[in-house]
N, CA, C and O atoms as CSV, one atom per row, in Angstrom:
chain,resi,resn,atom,element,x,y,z
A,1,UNK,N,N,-7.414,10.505,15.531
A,1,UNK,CA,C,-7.486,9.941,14.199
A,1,UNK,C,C,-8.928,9.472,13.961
A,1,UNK,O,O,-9.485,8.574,14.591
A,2,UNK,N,N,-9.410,10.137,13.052
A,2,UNK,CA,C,-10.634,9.656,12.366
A,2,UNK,C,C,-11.406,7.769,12.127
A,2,UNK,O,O,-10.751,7.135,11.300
A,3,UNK,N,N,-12.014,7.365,12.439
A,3,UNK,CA,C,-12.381,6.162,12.483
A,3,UNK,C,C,-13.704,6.003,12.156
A,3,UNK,O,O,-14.335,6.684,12.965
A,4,UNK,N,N,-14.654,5.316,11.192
A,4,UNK,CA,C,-15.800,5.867,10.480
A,4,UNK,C,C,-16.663,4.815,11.590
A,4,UNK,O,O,-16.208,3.712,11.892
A,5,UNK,N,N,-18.009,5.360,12.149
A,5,UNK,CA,C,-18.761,4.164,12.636
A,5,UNK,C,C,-19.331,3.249,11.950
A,5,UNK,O,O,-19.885,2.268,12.445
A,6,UNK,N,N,-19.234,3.514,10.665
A,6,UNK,CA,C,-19.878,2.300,9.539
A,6,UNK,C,C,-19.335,3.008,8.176
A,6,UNK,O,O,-19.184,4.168,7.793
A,7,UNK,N,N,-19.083,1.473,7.551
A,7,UNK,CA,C,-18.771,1.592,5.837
A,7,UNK,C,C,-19.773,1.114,4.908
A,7,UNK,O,O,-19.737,-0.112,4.800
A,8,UNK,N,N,-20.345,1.483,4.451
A,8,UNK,CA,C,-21.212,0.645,3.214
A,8,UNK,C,C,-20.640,1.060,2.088
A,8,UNK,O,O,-19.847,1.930,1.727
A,9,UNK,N,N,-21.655,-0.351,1.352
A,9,UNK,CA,C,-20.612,-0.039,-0.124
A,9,UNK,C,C,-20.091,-1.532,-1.357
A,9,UNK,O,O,-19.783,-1.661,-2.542
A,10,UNK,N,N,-20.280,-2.489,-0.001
A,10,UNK,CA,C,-20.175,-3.762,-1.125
A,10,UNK,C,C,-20.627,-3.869,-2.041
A,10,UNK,O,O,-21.838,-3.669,-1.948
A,11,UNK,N,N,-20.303,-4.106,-3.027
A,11,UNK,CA,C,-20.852,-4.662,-4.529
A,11,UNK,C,C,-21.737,-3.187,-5.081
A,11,UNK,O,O,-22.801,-3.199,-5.700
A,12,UNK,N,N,-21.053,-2.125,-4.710
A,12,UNK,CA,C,-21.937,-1.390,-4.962
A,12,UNK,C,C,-20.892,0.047,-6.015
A,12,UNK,O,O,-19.724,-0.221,-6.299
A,13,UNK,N,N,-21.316,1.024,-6.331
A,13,UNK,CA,C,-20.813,1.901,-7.151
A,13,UNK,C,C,-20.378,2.997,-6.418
A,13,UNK,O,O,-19.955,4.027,-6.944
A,14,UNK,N,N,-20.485,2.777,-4.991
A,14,UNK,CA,C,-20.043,3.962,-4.529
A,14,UNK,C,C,-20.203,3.545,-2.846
A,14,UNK,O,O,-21.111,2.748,-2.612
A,15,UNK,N,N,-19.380,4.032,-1.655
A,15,UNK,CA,C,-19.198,4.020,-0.690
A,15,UNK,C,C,-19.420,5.143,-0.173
A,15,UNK,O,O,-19.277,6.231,-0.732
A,16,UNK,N,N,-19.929,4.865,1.372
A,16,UNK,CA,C,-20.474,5.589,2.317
A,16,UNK,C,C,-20.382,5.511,3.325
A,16,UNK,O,O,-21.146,4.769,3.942
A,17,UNK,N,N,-19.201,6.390,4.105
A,17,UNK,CA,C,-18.472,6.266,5.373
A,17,UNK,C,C,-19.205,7.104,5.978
A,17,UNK,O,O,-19.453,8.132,5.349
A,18,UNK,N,N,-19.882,6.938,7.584
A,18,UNK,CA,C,-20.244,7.271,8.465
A,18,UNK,C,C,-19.369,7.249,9.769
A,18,UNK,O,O,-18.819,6.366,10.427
A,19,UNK,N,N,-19.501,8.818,9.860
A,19,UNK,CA,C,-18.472,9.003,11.164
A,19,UNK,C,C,-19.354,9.768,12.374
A,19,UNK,O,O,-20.573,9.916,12.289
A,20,UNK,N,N,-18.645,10.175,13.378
A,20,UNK,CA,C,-18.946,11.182,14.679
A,20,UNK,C,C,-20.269,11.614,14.253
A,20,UNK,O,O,-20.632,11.675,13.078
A,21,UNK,N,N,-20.998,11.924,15.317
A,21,UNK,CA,C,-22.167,12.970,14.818
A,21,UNK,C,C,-22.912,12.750,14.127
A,21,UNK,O,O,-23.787,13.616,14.125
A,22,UNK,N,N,-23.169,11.482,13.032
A,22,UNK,CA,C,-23.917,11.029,12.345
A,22,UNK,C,C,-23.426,11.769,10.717
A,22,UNK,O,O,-24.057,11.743,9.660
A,23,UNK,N,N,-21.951,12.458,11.045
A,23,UNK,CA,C,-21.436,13.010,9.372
A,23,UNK,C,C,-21.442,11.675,8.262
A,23,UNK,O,O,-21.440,10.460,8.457
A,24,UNK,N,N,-21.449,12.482,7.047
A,24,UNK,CA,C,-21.140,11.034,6.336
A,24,UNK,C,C,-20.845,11.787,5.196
A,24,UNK,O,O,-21.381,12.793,4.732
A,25,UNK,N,N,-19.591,10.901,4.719
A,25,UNK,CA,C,-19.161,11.042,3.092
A,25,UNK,C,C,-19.015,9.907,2.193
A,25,UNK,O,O,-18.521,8.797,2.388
A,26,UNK,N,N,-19.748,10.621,0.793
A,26,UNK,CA,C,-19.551,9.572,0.184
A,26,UNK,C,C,-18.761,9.495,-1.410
A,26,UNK,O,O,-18.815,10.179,-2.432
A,27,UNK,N,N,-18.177,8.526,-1.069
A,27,UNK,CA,C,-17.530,8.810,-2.556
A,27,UNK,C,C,-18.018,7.718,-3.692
A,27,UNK,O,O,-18.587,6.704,-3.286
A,28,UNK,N,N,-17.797,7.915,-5.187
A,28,UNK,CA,C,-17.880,6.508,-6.092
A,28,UNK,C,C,-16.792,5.969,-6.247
A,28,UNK,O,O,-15.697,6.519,-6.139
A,29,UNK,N,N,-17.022,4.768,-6.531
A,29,UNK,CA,C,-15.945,3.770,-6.674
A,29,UNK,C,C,-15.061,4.332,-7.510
A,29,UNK,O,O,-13.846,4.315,-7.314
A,30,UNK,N,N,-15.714,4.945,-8.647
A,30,UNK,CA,C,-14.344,5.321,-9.505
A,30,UNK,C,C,-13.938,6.433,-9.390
A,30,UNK,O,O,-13.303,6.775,-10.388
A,31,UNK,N,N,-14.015,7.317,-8.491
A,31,UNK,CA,C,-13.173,8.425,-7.617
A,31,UNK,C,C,-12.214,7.877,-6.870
A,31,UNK,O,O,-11.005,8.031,-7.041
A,32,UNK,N,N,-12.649,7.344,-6.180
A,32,UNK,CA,C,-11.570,6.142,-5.168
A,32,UNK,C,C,-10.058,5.157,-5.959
A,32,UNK,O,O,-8.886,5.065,-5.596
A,33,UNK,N,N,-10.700,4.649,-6.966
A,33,UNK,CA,C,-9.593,3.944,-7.817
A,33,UNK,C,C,-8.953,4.556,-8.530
A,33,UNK,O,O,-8.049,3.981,-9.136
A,34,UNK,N,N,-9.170,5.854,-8.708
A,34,UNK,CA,C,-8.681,7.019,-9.373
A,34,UNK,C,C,-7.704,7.595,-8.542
A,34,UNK,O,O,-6.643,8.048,-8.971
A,35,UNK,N,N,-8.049,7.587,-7.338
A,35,UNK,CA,C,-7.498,8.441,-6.445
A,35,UNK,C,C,-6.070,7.440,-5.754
A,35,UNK,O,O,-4.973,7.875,-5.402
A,36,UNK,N,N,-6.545,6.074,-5.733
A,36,UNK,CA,C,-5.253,5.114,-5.477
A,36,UNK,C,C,-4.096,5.739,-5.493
A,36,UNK,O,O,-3.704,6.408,-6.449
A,37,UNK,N,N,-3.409,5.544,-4.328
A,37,UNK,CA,C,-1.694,5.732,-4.367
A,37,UNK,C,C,-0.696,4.701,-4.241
A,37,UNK,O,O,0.495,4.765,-3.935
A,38,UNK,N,N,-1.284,3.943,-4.479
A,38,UNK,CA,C,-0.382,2.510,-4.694
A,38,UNK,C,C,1.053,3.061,-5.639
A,38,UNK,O,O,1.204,4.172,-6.147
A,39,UNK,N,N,2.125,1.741,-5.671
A,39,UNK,CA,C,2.973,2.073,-6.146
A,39,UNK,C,C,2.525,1.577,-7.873
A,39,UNK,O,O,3.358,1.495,-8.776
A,40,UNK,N,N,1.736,1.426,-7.958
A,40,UNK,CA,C,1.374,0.624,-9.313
A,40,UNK,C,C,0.255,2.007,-9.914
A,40,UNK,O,O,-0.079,2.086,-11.096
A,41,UNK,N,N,-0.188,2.986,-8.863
A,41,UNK,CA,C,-1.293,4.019,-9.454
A,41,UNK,C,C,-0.111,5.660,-9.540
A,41,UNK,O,O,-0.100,6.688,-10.217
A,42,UNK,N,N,0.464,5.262,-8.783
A,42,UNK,CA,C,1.133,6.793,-8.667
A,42,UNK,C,C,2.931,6.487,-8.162
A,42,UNK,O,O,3.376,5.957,-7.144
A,43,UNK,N,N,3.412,6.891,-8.982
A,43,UNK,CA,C,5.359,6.995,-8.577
A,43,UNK,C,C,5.681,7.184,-7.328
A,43,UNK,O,O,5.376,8.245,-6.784
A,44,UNK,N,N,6.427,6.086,-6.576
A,44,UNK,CA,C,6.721,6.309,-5.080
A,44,UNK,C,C,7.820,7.166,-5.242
A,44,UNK,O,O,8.082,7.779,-4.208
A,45,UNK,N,N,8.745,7.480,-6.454
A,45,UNK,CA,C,9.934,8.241,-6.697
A,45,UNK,C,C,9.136,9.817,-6.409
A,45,UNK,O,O,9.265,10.388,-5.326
A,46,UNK,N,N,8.432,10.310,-7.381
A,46,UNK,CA,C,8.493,11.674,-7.575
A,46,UNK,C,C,6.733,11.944,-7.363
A,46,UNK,O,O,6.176,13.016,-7.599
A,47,UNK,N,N,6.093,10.758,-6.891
A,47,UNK,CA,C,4.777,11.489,-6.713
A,47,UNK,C,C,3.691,11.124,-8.162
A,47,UNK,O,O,2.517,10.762,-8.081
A,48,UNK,N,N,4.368,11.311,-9.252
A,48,UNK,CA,C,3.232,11.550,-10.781
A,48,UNK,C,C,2.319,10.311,-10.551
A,48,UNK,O,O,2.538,9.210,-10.044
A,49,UNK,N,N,1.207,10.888,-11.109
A,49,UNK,CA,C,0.429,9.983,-11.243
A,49,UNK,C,C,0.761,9.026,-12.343
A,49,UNK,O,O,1.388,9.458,-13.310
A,50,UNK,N,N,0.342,7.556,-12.287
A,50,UNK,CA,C,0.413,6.879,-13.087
A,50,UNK,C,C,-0.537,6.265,-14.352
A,50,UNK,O,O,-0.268,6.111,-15.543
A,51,UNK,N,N,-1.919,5.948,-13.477
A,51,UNK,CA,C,-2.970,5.322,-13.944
A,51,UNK,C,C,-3.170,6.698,-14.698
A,51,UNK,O,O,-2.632,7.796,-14.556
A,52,UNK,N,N,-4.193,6.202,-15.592
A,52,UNK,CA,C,-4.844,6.963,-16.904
A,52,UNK,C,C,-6.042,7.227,-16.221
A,52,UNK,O,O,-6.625,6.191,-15.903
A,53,UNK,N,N,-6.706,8.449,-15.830
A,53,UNK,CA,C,-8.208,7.848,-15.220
A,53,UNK,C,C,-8.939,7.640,-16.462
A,53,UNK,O,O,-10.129,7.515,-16.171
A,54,UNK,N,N,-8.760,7.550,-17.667
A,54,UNK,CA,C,-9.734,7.437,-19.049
A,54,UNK,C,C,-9.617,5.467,-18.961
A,54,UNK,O,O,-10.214,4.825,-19.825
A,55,UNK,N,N,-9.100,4.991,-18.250
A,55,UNK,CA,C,-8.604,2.978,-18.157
A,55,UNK,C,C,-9.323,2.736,-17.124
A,55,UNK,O,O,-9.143,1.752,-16.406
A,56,UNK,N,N,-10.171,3.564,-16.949
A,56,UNK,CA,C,-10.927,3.336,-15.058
A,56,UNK,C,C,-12.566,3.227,-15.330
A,56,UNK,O,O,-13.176,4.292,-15.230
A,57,UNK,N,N,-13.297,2.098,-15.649
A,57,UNK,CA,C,-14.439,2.110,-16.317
A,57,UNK,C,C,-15.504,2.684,-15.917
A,57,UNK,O,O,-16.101,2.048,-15.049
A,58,UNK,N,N,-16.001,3.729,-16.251
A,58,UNK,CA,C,-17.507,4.064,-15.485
A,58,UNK,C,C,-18.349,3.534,-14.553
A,58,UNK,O,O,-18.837,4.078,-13.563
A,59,UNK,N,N,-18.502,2.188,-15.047
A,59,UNK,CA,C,-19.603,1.474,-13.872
A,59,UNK,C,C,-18.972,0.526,-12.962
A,59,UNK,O,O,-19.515,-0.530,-12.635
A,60,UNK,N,N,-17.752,0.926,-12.527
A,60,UNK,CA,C,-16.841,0.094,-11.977
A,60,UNK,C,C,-17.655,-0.035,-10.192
A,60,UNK,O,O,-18.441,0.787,-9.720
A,61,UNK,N,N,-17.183,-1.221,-9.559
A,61,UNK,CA,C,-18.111,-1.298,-8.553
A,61,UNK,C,C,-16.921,-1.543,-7.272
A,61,UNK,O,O,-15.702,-1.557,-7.446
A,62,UNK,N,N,-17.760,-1.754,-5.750
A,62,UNK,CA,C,-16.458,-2.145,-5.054
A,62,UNK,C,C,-16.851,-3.836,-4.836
A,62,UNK,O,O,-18.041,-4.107,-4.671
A,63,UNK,N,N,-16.019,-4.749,-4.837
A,63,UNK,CA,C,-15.863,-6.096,-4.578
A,63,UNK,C,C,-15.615,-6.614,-3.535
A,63,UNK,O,O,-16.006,-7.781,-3.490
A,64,UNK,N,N,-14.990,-6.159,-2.407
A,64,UNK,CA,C,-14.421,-6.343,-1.261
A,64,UNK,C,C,-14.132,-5.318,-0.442
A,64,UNK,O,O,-14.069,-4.423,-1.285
A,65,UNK,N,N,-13.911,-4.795,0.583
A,65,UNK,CA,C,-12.996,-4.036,1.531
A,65,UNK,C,C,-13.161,-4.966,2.965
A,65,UNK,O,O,-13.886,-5.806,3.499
A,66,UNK,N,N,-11.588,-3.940,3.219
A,66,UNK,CA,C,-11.109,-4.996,4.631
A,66,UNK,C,C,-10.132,-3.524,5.429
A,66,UNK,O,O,-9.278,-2.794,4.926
A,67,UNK,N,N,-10.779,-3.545,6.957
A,67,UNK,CA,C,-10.165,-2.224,7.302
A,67,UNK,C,C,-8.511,-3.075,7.374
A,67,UNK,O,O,-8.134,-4.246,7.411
A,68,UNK,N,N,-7.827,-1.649,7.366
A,68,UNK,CA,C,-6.243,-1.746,6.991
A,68,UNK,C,C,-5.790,-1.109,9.027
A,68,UNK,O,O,-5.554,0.081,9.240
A,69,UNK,N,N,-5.775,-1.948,9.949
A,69,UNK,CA,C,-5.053,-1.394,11.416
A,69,UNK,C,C,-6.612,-0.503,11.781
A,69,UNK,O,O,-7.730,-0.981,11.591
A,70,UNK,N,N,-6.318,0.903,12.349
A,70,UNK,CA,C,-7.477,1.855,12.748
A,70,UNK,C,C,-6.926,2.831,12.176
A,70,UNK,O,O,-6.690,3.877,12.780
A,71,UNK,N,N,-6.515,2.564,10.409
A,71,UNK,CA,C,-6.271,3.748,10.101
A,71,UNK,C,C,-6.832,3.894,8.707
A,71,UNK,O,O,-6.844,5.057,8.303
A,72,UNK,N,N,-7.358,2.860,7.778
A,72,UNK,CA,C,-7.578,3.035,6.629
A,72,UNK,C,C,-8.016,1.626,6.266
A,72,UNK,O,O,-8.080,0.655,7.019
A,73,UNK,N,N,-8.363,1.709,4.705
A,73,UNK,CA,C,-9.668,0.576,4.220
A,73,UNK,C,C,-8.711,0.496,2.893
A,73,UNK,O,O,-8.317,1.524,2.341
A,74,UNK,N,N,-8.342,-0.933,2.387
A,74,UNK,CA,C,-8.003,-1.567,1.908
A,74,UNK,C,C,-9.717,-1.691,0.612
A,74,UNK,O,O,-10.826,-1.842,1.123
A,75,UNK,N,N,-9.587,-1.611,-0.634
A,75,UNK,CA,C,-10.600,-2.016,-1.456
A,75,UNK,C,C,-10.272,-2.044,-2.444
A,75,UNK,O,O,-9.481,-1.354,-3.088
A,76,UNK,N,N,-11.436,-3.661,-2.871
A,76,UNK,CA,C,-10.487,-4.518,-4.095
A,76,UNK,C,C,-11.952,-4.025,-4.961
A,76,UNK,O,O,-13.126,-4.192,-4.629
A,77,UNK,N,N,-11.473,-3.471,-5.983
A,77,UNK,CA,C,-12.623,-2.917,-7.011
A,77,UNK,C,C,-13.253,-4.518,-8.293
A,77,UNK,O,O,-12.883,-5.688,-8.390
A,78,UNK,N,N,-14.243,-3.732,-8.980
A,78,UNK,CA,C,-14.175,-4.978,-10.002
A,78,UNK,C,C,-13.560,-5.146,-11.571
A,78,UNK,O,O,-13.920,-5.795,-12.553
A,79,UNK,N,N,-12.350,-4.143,-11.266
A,79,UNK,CA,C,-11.194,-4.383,-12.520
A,79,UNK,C,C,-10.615,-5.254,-12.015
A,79,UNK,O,O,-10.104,-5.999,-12.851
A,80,UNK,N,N,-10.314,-5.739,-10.266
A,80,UNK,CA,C,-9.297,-6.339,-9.721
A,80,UNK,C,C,-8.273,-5.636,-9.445
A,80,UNK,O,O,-7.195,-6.229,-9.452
A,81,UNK,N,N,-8.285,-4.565,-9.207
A,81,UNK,CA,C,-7.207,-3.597,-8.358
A,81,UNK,C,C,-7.594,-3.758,-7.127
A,81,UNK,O,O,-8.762,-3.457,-6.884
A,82,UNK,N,N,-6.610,-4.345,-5.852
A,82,UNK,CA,C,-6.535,-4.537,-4.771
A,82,UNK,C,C,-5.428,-4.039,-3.580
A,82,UNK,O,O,-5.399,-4.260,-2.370
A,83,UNK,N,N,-4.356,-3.113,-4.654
A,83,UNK,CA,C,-3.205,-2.505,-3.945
A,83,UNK,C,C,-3.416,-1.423,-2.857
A,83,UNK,O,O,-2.873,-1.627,-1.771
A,84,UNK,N,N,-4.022,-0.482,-2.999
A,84,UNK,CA,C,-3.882,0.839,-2.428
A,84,UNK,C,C,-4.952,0.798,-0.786
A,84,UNK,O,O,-5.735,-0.048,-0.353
A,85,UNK,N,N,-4.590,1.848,-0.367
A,85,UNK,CA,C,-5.008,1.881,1.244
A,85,UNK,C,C,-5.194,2.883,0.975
A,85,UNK,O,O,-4.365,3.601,0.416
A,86,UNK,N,N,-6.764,3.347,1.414
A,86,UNK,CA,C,-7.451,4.735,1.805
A,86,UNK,C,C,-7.442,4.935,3.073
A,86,UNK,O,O,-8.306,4.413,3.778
A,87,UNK,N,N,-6.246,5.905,3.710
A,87,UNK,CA,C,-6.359,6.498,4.915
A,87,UNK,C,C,-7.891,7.278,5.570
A,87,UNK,O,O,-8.284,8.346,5.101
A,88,UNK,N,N,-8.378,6.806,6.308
A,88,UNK,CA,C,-9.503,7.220,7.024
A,88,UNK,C,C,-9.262,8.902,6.839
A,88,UNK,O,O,-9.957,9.608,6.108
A,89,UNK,N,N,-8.223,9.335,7.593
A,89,UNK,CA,C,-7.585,11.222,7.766
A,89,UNK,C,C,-7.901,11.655,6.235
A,89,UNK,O,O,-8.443,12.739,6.020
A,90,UNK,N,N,-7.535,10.747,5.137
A,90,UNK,CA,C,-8.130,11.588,3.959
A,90,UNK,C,C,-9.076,11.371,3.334
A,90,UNK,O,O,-9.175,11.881,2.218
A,91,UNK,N,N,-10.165,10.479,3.884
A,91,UNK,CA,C,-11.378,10.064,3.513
A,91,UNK,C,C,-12.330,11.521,4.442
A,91,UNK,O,O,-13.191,12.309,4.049
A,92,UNK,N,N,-11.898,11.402,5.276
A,92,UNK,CA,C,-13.011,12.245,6.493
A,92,UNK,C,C,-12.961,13.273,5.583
A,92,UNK,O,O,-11.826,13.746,5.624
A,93,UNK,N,N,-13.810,13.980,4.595
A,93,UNK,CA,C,-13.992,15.499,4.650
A,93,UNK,C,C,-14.419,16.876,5.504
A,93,UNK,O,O,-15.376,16.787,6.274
A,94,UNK,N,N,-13.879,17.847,5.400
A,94,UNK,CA,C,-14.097,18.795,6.198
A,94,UNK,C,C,-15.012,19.784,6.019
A,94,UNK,O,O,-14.750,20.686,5.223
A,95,UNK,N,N,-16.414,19.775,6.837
A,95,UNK,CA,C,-17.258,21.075,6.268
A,95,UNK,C,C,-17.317,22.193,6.978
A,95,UNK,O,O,-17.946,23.162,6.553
């Protein structure tokens, strides 16, 4: 299981996970809050997405993160969405 050697990214518009080998991906904040699977972003019934990504503000930033076990990162954006857990396995991209 994937485990990043460093996260950056506080207060910032976009995060940057560093893994193995010196790889690194990075995503913006509002890809990430977009991407949320919380039960409040996406239907635990049938999957649909919920959130609007057009309600997800452009210059939205990250406010907090806190790793979630050794498996994923917990991040509280600055709308104040604090629900969802980004699994490390689907953060790691594959090149």
């Amino acid at each position: 299981m994937p485990m990043p050697l460093e996260i950056i990214g506080l207060g910032k518009p976009e995060v940057r996970f560093v893994w193995d080998e010196g790889k690194e991906d990075t995503y913006s904040a509002r890809e990430l809050r977009i991407r949320c699977a919380c039960a409040h972003c996406q239907s635990e019934a049938t999957g649909e997405r919920l959130l609007d990504p057009a309600t997800v503000p452009e210059g939205i930033t990250i406010s907090d993160m806190s790793l979630i076990g050794n498996y994923g990162l917990n991040v509280t954006f600055s709308d104040g969405h604090s629900t969802g857990i980004y699994r490390f396995r689907e953060l790691q991209k594959t090149k």
